[in-house]
Each structure stands twice: as structure tokens, then as C-alpha cells.
FIDORO-303682 format. One line per 4 residues: number of its first residue (from 1); for each residue x, y, z of C-alpha. Coordinates in pm, 1 decimal, decimal comma, always signed. Each point is the difference from the previous one (the first is absolute). Layout:
NUM> X:Y:Z  ... .
% end
This chain:
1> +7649,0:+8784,0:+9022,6  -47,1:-292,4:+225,2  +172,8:-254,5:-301,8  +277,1:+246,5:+85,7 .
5> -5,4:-20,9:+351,6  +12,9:-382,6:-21,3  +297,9:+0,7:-190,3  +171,6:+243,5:+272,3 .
9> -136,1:-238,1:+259,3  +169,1:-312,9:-218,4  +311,3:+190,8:-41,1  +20,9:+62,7:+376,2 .
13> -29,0:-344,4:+72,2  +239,9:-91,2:-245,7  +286,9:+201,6:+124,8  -75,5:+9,4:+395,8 .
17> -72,5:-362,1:+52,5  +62,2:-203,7:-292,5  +340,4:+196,6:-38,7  +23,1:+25,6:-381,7 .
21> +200,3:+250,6:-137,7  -124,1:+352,2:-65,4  +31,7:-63,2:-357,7  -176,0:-281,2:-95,1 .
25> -240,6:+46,3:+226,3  -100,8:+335,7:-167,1  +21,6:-160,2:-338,2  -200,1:-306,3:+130,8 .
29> -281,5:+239,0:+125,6  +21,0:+207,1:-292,1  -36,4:-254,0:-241,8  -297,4:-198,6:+102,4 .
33> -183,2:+301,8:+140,2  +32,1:+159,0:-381,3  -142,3:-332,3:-115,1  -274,3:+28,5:+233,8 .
37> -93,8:+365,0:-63,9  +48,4:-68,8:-357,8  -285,9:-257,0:+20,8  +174,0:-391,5:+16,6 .
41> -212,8:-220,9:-235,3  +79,3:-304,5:-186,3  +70,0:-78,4:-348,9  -187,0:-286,2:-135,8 .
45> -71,3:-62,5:+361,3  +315,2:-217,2:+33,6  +244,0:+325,7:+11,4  +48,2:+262,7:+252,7 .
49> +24,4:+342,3:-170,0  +318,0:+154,9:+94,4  +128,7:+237,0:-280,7  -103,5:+317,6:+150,1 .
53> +272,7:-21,3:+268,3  +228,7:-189,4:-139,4  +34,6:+270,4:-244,1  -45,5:+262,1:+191,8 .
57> +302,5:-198,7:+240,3  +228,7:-53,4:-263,8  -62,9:+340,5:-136,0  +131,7:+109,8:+359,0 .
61> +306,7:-196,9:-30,6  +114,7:+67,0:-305,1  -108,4:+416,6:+7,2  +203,1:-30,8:+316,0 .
65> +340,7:-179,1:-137,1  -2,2:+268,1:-271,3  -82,0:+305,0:+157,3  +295,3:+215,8:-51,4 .
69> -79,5:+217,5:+362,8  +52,5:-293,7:+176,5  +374,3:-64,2:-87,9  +51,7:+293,8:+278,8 .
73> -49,9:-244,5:+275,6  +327,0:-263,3:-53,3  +163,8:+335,4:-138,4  -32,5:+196,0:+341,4 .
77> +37,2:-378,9:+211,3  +362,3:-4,3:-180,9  +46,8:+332,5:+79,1  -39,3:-45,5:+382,8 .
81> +167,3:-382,0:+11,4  +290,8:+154,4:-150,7  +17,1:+311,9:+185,8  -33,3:-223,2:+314,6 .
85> +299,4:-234,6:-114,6  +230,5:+329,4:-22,2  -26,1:+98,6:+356,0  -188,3:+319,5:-15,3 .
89> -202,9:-110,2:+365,9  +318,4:+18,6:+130,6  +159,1:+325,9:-101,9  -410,3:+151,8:+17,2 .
93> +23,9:-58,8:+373,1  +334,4:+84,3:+47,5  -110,3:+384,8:-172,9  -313,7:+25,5:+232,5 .
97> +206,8:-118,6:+282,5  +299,0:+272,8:-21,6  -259,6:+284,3:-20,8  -264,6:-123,8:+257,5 .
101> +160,7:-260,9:+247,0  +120,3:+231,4:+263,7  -314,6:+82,3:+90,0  -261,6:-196,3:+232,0 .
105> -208,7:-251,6:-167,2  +249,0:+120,1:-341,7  +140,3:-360,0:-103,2  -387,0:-113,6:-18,7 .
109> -75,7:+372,7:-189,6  +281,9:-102,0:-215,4  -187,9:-373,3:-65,5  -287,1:+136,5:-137,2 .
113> +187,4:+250,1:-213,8  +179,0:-260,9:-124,4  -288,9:-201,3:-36,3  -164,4:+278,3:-208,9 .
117> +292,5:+22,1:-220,0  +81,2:-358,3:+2,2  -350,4:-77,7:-121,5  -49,5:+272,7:-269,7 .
121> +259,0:-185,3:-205,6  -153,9:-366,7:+118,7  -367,0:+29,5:+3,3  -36,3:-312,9:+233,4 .
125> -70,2:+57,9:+350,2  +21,7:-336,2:+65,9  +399,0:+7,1:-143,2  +31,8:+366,8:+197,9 .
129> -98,0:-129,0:+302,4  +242,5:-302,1:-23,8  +272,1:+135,8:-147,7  +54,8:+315,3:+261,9 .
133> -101,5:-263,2:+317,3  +354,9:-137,1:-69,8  +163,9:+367,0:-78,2  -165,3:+180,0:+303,1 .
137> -14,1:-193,4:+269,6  +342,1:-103,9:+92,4  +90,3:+397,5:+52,5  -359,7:+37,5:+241,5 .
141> +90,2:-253,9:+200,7  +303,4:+124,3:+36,4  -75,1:+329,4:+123,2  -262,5:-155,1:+211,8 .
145> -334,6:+12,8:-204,1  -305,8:-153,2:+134,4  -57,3:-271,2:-236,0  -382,0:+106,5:-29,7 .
149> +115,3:+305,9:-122,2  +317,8:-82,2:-204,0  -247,0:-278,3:-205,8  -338,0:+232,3:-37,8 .
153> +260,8:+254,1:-161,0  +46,6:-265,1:-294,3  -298,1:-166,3:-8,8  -215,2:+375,2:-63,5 .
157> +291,0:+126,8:-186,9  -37,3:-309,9:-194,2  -354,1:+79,5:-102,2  +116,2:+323,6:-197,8 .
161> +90,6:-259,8:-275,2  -318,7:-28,9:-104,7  -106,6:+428,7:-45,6  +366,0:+117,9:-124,7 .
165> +40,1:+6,5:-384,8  +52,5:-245,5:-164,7  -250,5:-264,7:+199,8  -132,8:-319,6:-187,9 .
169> -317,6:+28,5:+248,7  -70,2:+335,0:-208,8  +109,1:-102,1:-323,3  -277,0:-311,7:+56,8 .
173> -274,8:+223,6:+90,5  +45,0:+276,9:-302,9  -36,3:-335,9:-226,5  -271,0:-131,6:+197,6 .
177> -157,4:+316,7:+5,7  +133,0:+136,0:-361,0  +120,9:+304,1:+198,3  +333,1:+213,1:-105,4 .
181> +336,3:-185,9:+148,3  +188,9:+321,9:-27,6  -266,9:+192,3:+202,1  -2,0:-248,0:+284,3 .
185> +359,9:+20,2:+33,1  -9,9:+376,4:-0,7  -294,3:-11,3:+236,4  +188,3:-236,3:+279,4 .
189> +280,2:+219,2:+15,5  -175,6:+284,0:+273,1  -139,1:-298,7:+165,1  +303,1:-167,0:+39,2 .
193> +179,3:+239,1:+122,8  -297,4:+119,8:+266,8  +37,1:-380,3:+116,5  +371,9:+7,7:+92,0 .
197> -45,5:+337,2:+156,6  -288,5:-147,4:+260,8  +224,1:-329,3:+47,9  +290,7:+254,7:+99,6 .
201> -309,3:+131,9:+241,9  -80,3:-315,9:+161,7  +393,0:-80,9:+54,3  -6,3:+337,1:+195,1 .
205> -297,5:-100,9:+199,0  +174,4:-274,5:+59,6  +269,7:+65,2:+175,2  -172,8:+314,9:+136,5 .
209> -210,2:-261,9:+184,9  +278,5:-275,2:+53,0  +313,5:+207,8:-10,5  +221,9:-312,9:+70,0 .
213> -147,7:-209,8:-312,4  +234,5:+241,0:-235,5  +309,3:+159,9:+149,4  +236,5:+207,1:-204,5 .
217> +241,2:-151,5:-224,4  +323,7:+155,7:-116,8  +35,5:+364,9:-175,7  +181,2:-3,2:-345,8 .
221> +178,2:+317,5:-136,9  -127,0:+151,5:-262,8  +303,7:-134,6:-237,4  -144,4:-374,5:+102,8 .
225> -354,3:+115,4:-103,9  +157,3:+84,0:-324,6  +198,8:-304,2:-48,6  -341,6:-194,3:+123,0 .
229> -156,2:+133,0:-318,3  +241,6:-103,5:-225,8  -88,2:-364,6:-44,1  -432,2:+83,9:-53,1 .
233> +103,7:+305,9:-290,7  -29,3:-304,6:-261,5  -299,8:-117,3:+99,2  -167,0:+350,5:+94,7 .
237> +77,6:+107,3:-375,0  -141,1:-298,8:-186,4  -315,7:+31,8:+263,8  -20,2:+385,4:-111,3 .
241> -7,4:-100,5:-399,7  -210,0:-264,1:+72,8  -283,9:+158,7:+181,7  +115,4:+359,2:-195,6 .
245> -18,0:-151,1:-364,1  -390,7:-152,6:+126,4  -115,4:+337,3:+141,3  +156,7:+247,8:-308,8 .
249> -148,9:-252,8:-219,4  +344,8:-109,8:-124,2  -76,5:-340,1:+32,6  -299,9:-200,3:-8,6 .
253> +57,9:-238,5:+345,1  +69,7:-316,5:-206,6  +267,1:+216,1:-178,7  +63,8:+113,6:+392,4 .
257> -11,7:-336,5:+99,7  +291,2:-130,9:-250,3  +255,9:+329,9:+46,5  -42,9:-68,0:+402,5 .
261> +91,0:-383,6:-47,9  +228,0:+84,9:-241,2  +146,1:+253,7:+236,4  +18,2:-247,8:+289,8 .
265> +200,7:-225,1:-165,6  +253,2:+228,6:-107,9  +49,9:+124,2:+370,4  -15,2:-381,3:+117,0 .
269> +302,1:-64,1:-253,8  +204,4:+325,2:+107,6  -41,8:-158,2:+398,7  +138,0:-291,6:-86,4 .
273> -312,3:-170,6:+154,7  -120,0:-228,4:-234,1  +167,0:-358,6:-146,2  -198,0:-196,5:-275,0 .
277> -124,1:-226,8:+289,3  -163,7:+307,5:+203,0  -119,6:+132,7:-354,6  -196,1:-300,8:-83,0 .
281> -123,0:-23,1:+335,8  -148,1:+380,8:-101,7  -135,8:-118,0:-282,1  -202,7:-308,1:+127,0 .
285> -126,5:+149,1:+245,4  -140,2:+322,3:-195,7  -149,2:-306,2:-230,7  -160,8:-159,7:+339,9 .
289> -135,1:+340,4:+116,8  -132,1:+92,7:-300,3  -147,1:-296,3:-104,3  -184,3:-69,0:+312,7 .
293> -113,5:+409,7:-23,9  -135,5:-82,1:-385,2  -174,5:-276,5:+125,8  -193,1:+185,3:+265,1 .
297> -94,3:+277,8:-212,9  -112,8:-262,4:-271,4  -254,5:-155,7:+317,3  -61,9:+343,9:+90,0 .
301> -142,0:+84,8:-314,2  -214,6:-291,6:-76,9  -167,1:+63,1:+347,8  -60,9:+412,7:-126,5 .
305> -160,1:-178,9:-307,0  -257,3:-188,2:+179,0  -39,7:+331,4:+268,3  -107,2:+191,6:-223,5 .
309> -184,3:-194,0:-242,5  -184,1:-140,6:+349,9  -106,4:+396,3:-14,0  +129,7:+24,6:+395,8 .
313> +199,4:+355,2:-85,2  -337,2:+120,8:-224,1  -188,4:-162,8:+323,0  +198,8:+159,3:+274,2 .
317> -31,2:+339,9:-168,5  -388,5:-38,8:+12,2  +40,4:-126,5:+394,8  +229,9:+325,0:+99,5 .
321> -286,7:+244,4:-200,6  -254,7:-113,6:+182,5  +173,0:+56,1:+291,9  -33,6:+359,4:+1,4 .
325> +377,5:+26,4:+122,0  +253,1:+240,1:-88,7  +265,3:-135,6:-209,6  +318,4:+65,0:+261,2 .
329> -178,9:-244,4:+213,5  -7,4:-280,8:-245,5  +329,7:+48,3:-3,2  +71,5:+7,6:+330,9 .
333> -192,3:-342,9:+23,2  +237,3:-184,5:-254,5  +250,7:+114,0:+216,1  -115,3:-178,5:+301,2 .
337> -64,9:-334,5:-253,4  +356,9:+54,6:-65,4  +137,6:+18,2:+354,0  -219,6:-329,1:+119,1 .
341> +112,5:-196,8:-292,3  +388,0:+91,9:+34,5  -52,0:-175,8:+385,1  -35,3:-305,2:-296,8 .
345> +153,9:+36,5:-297,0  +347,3:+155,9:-117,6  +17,8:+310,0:-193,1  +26,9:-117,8:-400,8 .
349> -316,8:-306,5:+97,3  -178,3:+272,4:+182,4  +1,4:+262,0:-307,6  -35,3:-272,6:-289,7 .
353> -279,2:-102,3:+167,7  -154,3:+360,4:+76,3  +56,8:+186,8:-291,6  -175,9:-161,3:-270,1 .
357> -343,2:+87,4:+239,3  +81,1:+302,1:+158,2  +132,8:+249,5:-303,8  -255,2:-7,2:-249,0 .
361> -204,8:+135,9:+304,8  +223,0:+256,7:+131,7  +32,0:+137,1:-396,3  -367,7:+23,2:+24,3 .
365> -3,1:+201,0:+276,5  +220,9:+247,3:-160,2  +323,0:-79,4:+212,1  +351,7:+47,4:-208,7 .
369> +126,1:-359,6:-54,9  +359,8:+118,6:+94,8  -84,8:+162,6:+300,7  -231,8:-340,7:+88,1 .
373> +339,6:-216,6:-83,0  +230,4:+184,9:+232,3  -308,9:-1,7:+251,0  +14,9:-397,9:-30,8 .
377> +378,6:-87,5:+8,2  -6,8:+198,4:+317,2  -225,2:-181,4:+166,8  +131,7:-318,7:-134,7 .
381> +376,9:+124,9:+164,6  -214,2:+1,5:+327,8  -126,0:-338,1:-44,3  +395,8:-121,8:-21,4 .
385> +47,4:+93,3:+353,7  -305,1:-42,6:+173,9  -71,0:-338,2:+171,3  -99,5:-298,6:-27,2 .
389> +156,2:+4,8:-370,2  +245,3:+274,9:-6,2  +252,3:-147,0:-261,7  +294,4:+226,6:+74,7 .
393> -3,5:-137,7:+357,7  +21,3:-365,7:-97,1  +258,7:+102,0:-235,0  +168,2:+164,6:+275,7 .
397> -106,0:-273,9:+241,2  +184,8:-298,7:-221,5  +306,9:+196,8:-82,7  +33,0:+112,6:+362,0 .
401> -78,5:-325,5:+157,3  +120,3:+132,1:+338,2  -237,9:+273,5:+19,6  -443,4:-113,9:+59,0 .
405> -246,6:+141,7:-239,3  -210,4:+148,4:+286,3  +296,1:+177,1:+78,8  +6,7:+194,7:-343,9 .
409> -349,1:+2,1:-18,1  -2,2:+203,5:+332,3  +329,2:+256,4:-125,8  -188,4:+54,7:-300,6 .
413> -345,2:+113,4:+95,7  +116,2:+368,5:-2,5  +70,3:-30,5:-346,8  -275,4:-135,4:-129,6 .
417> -218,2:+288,5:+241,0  +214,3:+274,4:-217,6  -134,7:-259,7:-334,6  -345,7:+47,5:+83,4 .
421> +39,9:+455,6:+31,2  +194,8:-55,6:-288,0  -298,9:-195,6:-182,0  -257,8:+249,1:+106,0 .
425> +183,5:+318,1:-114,1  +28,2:-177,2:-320,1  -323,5:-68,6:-20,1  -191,5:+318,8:+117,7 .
429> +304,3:+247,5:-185,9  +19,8:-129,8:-380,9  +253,0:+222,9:-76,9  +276,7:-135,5:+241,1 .
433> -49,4:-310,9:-297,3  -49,5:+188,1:-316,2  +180,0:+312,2:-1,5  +326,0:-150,1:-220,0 .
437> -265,9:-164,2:-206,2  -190,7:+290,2:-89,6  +305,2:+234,2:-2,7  +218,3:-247,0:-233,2 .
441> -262,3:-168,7:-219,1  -375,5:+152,3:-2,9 .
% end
């Protein structure tokens, strides 16, 4: 345990002060900590022994570049860069605007709905949060939004990204933690949902409080809500076969993965939207994304190698026994690990890093892995809007260079208040997280 505990301490130092990325820092650690648990010796006495992790690194690689699950992360990142490129933010806020901007505080209730939609098709909060800053706030400020309320709207609707089906963040845990893609999709669905309902909440409070931070905008008739829907049917439908062919079991969600990119193209080419020069600009940068995602994982892996053969999850397990605690609070601990380090880390560093220690002891305990994953990625959304490193407010911050980050960190406390019932109604009530699981697949 404490050869593992150095290495955490080394890869802490690595990334906080030496800066190195997230990647090679893990695989640095990784490797020489399995050569060191392995027992380094010499050969001869002339020759450091190094074959145990340099196979057991090159294994990693090369198990990773050919494992067939893994071709659903650039599937689903072309999915979403496409989607983007054909406008759907636009016409997704136009929708939630016609039914919900007449009302106070209703152009911010019809951000995060957008958001929510926007980001079901994207996965990225990071994109979400950029992308609708540019659709949604021109028509707040124009009807007179406070700007601390008009950005928290997009930077907590942003964080939705990372929950609704299909999300990288949980197609990286099920394959760090070998758990069932499909049933983590069908298991973020309730949650999602329950978040945008408590952001609508705290946009009521709001203005309850503050009713001059989100006056009224205009009504539309019921034949502009219609025509409003019109230009999101496209999208909705390949969304529905999408997420439909994963839960009926229709599709496995690389096969899920390739229809929905498929799919987005073909809507991209019947708007007109893309030219060979936006369509290679698509292209390189699902390469970059998913490049630099493969190569984290890869790091991310080496460093679960040398966790566990370090015996800290075996180790930890033998701590928490001793402890005479009951389980629930364990869990409840990791939980406050995980909001200290997301006042440090962002949310993909924070659960590479995590995961590899905490899951083989939460599966010990007897916790469902699934309900443990949704568990995590919601406290990881609270980490991207909680200072001092809330990503979604520099993101805001930078595109919005007009508007100070304390200013959004102070609109969007609120949200991340509703974040933390949100997490502990997930957490005490299972079911809220399982029940599609267990009624579509077990």
C-alpha cells in the first residue's frame, strides 16, 4: 500500500506542479511503479530489468488500439461535431424558447432545456457550454437578463453533457470498469432528466428572489411553437433510434455509434451546412479529440496496472473492514474525496485518476457498478461548476470576455446547490439510477 501511495504522491506532483500532461504522467507512474512492485534487479549486473512493464505497457497499447468497444468514442465525437456544424443549437433554443420564454426567468429555462437536448446529441459539456453561450445570450440581454443569471443557465446546463446518453465520460468508465455501456446509458436517462427539472427549480428561485434578473420575453402562438419544432424533428428522430436501437437491444452502441454519425451527416447534407472545407475540419478534429482521449485512457490504464498490483484496492478493502463502518458511509466518503479534488482537477483527470482505486472497492462492498458510475459523473458535473476550477465557467469566461468569472461563479451557485440534492437522492434511492436497467436488461 504505501509503494502505491508514493506513486499517487509522484503523480500529484507531476501534474500540479511540474505540469505534465495527465497522460504521460499516469503512464510514467505506472510504468516504473510496476517495475518496482515487480521487484527491479539487474541482469548480469550491468542491465536494469525492465520486461515486466514494458510488456505489460505495450500490452496496454496495443489491447487498447484494437479493442473493438472503443471505436464508440470518435463514432459518437463525429456524431456531435457534425450535429453541431448543422445548426441544431440554434433551432434547439429557438423550440424551448417559443414554449417557455414568455414566462419569468423562461429564456434561461429554455437554456438549459436546450442545453439538455443540445448535449444528449454532443456529449461534451465543454462544446455545450460554448456553443449555446453564443446562441443564448444575445436574446437575454436583450430582454434584460442579469448576466449572472443568463451565463449560470449555460454553464449548469452545460454540465448535462456529461450524464445524457451518449457521454464519452460513461463510455470511459464502463471500459475502465468492464461495466455494460448500454446499461449506463439507460441508467443516466432518469438522472438526466431529474437534473434539468431542479435547474428549471433554481431558475425559479431565481427570479423568485431577484425578480428583475429574468423578465418576461415575448409569447408565441401556438402555430409558432409548431413551426419552432419543425427544424429539431430530424435530429429528435435520429436521437430516438439512436438511444432506442441501444435500449431494445437493436444495436450494440458501436453499431449505435455508426447509424447516429451516419445519421448526422445525412441531415448536415440535407441543411446545406457543410462544404468539403468544414467537412475536413470535422474530421480532424474528431482525429484530435479522439486521439488525445486514446491516449489518456492508454496512461490511465498503465497507472490501474500498478494500483492494483501495488494491492492498494485489496488494501483499502482491509482498511474500510476494520473500520466497523457501514458501507453507505464509505460511500459517502468518496464522495467528499470527489468534491475536494474537483476544487483541482477537471472532470475526465479527476475520474481517470479515481477510478482505477476506488471501484474494485465499491464492488467489494456489494454496490452495483452502474448505479456507482452515474453516482460519479454526477459529482464530477458538480466539480465543472464549482470554483476555483469550474471548467464551464472559464469556457464561458473566454468566450464571453465581457462578462468576470466571479460573476458566473456567483449566478451559478444555485445550480450547483440543486447538484448536490440531486447527488444525494441518487445516492441514498438506487432505483432513481437503475430502474431502466433492471426493467430493460436484468
Amino acid at each position: 500500500m504505501e509503494t502505491a501511495l508514493i506513486g499517487f504522491a509522484v503523480l500529484l506532483i507531476l501534474i500540479v506542479v511540474i505540469r505534465i500532461p495527465i497522460a504521460f504522467s499516469m503512464g510514467i507512474v505506472g510504468f516504473l511503479g510496476f517495475a518496482v512492485v515487480q521487484g527491479l534487479g539487474f541482469d548480469n549486473f550491468t542491465d536494469f530489468n525492465w520486461t515486466p512493464s514494458l510488456s505489460m505497457a505495450a500490452m496496454r497499447i496495443v489491447n487498447t488500439a484494437q479493442e473493438y468497444s472503443l471505436s464508440v468514442i470518435p463514432l459518437f465525437i463525429l456524431m456531435g461535431n457534425l450535429v453541431t456544424k448543422s445548426g441544431l443549437s440554434q433551432e434547439l433554443y429557438r423550440a424551448s424558447y417559443a414554449f417557455l420564454g414568455h414566462r419569468k426567468g423562461g429564456l434561461a429555462m429554455a437554456t438549459v432545456v436546450a442545453c439538455g437536448g443540445f448535449s444528449a446529441i454532443c456529449g461534451s459539456s465543454l462544446a455545450t457550454s460554448a456553443t449555446m453561450a453564443k446562441v443564448a445570450m444575445p436574446p437575454m440581454r436583450k430582454y434584460g437578463y442579469a448576466d449572472s443569471l443568463a451565463t449560470a443557465s449555460i454553464a449548469a446546463g452545460g454540465t448535462l453533457g456529461i450524464l445524457i446518453p451518449p457521454s464519452v465520460i460513461l463510455v470511459i468508465y464502463g471500459l475502465l470498469t468492464e461495466t455494460s455501456i448500454r446499461e449506463l446509458f439507460a441508467a443516466g436517462f432518469i438522472p438526466g432528466m431529474l437534473g434539468i427539472l431542479l435547474y428549471l427549480v433554481a431558475v425559479r428561485f431565481v427570479v423568485w428572489r431577484t425578480p428583475a434578473s429574468g423578465p418576461c420575453g415575448e409569447k408565441f402562438t401556438w402555430k409558432e411553437r409548431r413551426e419552432a419544432l419543425n427544424g429539431v424533428w430530424g435530429v429528435l428522430i435520429l436521437f430516438g433510434i439512436v438511444m432506442g436501437g441501444i435500449y431494445l437491444g437493436v444495436f450494440t452502441p458501436t453499431e449505435a455509434a455508426g447509424v447516429g454519425a451516419g445519421g448526422a451527416f445525412a441531415i448536415a447534407l440535407y441543411r446545406k451546412s457543410l462544404s468539403f472545407g468544414s467537412l475536413f475540419d470535422i474530421l480532424t478534429d474528431t482525429a484530435r479529440t479522439s486521439a488525445m482521449l486514446f491516449t489518456v485512457l492508454i496512461g490511465a490504464l498503465i497507472f490501474s496496472n500498478f494500483i492494483n498490483r501495488a494491492g492498494l484496492p485489496a488494501d483499502l478493502l482491509t482498511l474500510v473492514s476494520g473500520l466497523d463502518v457501514p458501507p453507505m458511509m464509505v460511500i459517502f466518503a468518496i464522495l467528499l474525496i470527489y468534491v475536494v479534488l474537483g476544487m483541482v482537477f477537471e472532470s475526465l483527470s479527476m475520474l481517470l485518476l479515481t477510478i482505477p482505486i476506488f471501484f474494485p472497492l465499491v464492488q467489494s462492498l456489494g454496490f452495483d457498478l452502474v448505479w456507482f458510475g452515474i453516482v460519479v459523473v454526477v459529482v464530477t458535473e458538480i466539480s465543472l461548476i464549482t470554483p476555483p476550477v469550474g471548467m464551464n465557467v472559464f469556457v464561458l469566461s473566454a468566450v464571453l470576455r465581457d462578462v468576470k468569472a466571479s460573476t458566473i461563479f456567483k449566478g451559478v451557485t444555485p445550480f450547483w446547490c440543486v447538484d448536490i440534492i440531486r447527488l444525494i437522492l441518487i445516492t441514498l434511492i438506487a432505483p432513481i439510477s437503475l430502474y431502466l436497467p433492471e426493467l430493460l436488461y436484468r
